[in-house]
C-alpha positions in Angstrom: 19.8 -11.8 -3.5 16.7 -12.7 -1.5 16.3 -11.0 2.1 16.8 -13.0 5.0 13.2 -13.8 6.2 12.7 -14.7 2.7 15.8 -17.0 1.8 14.2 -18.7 5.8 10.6 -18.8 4.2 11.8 -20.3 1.4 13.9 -23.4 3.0 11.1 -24.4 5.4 8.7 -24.3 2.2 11.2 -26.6 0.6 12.0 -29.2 3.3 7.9 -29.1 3.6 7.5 -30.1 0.1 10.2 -32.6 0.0 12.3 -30.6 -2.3 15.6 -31.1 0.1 18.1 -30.3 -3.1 16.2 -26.5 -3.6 15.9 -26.6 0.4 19.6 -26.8 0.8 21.1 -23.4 -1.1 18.6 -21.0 0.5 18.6 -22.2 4.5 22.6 -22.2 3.5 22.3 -18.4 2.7 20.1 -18.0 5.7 22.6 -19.8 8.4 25.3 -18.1 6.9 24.0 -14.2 6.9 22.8 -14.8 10.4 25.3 -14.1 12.6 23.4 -13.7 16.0 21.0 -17.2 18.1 17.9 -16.6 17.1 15.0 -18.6 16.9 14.4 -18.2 13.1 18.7 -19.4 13.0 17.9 -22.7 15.7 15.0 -23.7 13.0 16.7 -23.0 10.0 19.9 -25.2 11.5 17.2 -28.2 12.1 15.4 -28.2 8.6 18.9 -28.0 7.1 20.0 -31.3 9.1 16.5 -33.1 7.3 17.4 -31.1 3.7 21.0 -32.5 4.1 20.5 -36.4 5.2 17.2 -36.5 2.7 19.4 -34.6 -0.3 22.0 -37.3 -0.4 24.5 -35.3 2.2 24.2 -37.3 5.1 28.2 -36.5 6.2 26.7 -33.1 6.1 23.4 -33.3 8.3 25.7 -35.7 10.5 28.2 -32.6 11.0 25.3 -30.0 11.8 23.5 -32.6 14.4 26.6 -32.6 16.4 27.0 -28.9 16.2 23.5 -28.6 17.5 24.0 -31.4 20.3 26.5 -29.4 22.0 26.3 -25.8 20.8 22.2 -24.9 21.0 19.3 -24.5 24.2 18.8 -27.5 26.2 15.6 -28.6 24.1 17.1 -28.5 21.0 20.2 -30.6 22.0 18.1 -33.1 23.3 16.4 -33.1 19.7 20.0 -33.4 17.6 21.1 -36.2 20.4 18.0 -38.6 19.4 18.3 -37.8 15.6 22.3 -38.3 15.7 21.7 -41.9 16.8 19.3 -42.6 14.1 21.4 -41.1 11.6 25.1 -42.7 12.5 22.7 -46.0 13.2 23.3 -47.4 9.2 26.9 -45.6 8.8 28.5 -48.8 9.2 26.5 -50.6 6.8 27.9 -51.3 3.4 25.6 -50.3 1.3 23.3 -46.8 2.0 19.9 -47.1 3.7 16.8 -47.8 1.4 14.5 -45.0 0.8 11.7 -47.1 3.2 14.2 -47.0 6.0 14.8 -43.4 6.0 13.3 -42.1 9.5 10.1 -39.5 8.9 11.1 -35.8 9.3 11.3 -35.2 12.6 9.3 -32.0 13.8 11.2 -29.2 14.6 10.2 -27.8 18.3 10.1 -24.1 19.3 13.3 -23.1 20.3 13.1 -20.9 23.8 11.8 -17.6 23.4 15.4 -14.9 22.6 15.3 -12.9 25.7 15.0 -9.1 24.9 17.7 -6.5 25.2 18.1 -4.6 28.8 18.6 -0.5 28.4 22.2 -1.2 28.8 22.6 -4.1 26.6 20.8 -1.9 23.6 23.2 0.9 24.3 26.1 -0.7 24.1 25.1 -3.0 21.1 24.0 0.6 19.3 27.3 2.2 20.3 29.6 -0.2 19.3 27.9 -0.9 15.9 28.3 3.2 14.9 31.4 2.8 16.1 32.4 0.4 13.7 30.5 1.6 10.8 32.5 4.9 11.6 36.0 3.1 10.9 34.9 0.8 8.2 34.8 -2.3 9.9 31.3 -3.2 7.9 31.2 -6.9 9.4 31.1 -6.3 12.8 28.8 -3.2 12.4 26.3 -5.4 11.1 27.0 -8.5 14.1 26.2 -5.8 16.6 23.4 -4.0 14.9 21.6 -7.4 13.9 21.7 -8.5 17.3 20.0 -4.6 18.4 17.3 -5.2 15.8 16.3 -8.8 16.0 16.1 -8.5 20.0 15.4 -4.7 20.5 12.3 -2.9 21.0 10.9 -1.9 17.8 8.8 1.1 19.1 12.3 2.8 20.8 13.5 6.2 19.5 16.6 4.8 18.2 15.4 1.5 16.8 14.5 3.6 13.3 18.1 4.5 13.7 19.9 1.5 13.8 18.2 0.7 11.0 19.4 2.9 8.4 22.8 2.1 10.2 22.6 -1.3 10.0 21.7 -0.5 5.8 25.0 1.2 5.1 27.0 -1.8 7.0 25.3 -4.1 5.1 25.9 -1.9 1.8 29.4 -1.8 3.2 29.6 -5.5 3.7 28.7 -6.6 0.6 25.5 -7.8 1.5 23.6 -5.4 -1.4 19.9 -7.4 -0.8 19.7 -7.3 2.4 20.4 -3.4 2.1 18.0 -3.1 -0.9 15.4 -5.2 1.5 15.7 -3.1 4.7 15.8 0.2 2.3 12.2 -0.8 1.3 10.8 -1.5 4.6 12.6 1.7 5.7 10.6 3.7 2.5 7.1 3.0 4.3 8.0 3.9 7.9 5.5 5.9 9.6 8.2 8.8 10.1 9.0 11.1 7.0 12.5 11.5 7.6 13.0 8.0 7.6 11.1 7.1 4.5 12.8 10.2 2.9 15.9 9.2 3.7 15.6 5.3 2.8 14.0 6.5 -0.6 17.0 8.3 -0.9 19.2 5.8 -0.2 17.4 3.3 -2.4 18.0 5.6 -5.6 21.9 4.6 -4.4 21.5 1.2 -3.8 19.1 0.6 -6.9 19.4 3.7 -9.4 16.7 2.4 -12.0 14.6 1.6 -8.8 11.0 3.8 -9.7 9.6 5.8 -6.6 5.9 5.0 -5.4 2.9 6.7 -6.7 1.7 7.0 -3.5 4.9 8.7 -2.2 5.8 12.2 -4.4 9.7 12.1 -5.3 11.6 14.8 -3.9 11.5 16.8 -7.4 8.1 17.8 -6.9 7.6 19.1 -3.3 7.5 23.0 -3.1 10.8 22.8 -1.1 12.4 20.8 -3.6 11.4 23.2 -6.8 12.6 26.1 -4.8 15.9 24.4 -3.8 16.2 23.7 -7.7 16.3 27.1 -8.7 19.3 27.6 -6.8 20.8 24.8 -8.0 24.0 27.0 -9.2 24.8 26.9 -5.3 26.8 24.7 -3.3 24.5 24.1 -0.6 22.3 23.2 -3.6 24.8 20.8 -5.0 25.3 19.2 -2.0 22.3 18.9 -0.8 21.4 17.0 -4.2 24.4 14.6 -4.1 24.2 11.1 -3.3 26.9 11.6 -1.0 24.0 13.9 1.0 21.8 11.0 0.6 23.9 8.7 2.3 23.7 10.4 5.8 20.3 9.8 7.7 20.5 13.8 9.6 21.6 15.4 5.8 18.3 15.3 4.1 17.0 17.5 6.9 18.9 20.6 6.0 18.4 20.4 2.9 14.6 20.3 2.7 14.8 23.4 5.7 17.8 25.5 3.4 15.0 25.4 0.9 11.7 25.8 2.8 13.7 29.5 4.0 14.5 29.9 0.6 10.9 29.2 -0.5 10.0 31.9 2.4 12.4 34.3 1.3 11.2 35.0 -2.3 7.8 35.1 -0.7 9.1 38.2 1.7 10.9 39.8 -1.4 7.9 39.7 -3.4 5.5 41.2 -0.7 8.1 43.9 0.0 7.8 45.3 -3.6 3.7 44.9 -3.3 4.3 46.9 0.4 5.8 49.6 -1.6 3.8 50.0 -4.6 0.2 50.1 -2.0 2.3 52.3 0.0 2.8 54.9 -3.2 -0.4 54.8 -4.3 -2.2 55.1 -0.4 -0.1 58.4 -0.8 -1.8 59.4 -4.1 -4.9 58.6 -2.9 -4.4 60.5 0.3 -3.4 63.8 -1.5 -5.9 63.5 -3.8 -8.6 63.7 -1.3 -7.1 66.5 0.9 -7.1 68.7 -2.2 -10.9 68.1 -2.1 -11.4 68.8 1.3 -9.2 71.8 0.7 -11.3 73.1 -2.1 -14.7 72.1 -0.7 -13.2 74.3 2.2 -12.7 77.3 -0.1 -15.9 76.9 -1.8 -17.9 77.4 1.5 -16.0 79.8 2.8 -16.4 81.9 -0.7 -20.0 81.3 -0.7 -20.4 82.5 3.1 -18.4 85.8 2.1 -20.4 86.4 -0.5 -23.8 86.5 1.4 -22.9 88.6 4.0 
């Protein structure tokens, strides 16, 4: 299944190249996984009215003008209104409209900027969407964390967040390519721990799914090798488990369990060096106050002896 923006890019390609029949399936898809008004929906909604009426559905792209001349922004009413008379115009005509007297694609305008979220608008739209991912209730996680994503602030602490949320509700929804298509823009955030963990989730989502070259899988970091020969643990085994992977805070304690454990052989193995210097700094040591001792002797013996 194609990710949203692309099943969007796709229709609008289509109505553009007057191929209304392959327009049709993907701004369907589009319309029906966007659950929030958004500009990219309004536009979608207008080239599926041209994809319907030019793709032989006109009862279709008759049913979608009047949703749109009462249920959408002032501008784009007014649009659906002057297209709904043109297209009931030839309904009570006995035979269809010839080709010649279809009217030219009308040109979608710019739907009205979509307002961005106030603090407490964000807060509750991030609450209530962990809140239902909590109990299970996948579908409206993923209405309220849409609408935080499409219309929050991007650079805001939690934004990263409610992204990897908003990938298990899809996951949980049923909605596997839009979870496989946030997981990869998730895998080249700018913050490890999120591209760690969307890796890691990815692996879940995808398991034949190869890891980037540029990014070194989690088998081959120091932490991970020394975590792996302690693998006979449980907080090994956990930490390894997809059921680990799944939780965006879990894959920090297990990279820290094994950067102390990495730490700890290091101390173990300087302890035993500390001991064997010390031993042989005491060697050394008696060593040279025998020689003092005799060097001692000798000059004393050797004072005696003159006098």
């Amino acid at each position: 299944m194609s990710s949203p923006s692309n099943l969007f890019q796709t229709g609008a390609e289509a109505v553009q190249q007057k191929r209304f029949t392959d327009a049709i399936p993907a701004l369907e898809a589009f319309c029906r996984n966007s659950t929030s008004p958004t500009r990219e929906l309004l536009q979608a909604q207008m080239y599926l009215v041209q994809a319907y009426y030019k793709g032989g559905q006109p009862e279709n792209a008759i049913a979608l003008c009047q949703h749109l001349s009462t249920n959408a922004p002032p501008q784009v009413q007014a649009w659906a209104t002057n297209l709904l008379a043109t297209l009931t115009a030839p309904a009570s005509a006995s035979t269809p409209p010839a080709p010649s007297s279809i009217p030219p694609d009308p040109a979608p305008p710019s739907p009205p900027p979509v307002s961005p979220l106030s603090d407490a608008e964000a807060a509750l739209l991030l609450t209530q969407g962990n809140r239902a991912l909590k109990t299970g209730k996948y579908a409206d996680a993923v209405k309220h964390l849409e609408a935080y994503t499409q219309r929050g602030d991007r650079h805001h602490k939690d934004y990263a967040q409610a992204q990897m949320w908003l990938t298990k509700a899809y996951k949980g929804n049923d909605q596997k390519g839009e979870a496989i298509a946030l997981c990869r823009e998730l895998a080249t955030h700018e913050k490890p721990f999120v591209h760690l963990w969307a890796k890691q989730f990815l692996q879940s989502l995808v398991p034949d799914e190869p890891l980037s070259e540029a990014e070194p899988s989690a088998s081959s970091s120091p932490a991970a090798s020394s975590s792996a020969s302690a693998s006979s643990s449980p907080a090994s085994t956990s930490s390894s488990s997809p059921a680990s992977s799944s939780s965006p805070s879990s894959s920090h304690p297990a990279f820290s369990k094994a950067g102390r454990a990495a730490k700890a052989g290091v101390t173990l193995a300087m302890k035993g060096t500390a001991a064997s210097l010390a031993l042989a700094s005491g060697v050394t040591l008696s060593l040279l106050s025998g020689m003092i001792l005799t060097l001692c002797m000798a000059i004393l013996w050797m004072h005696d002896s003159t006098n």
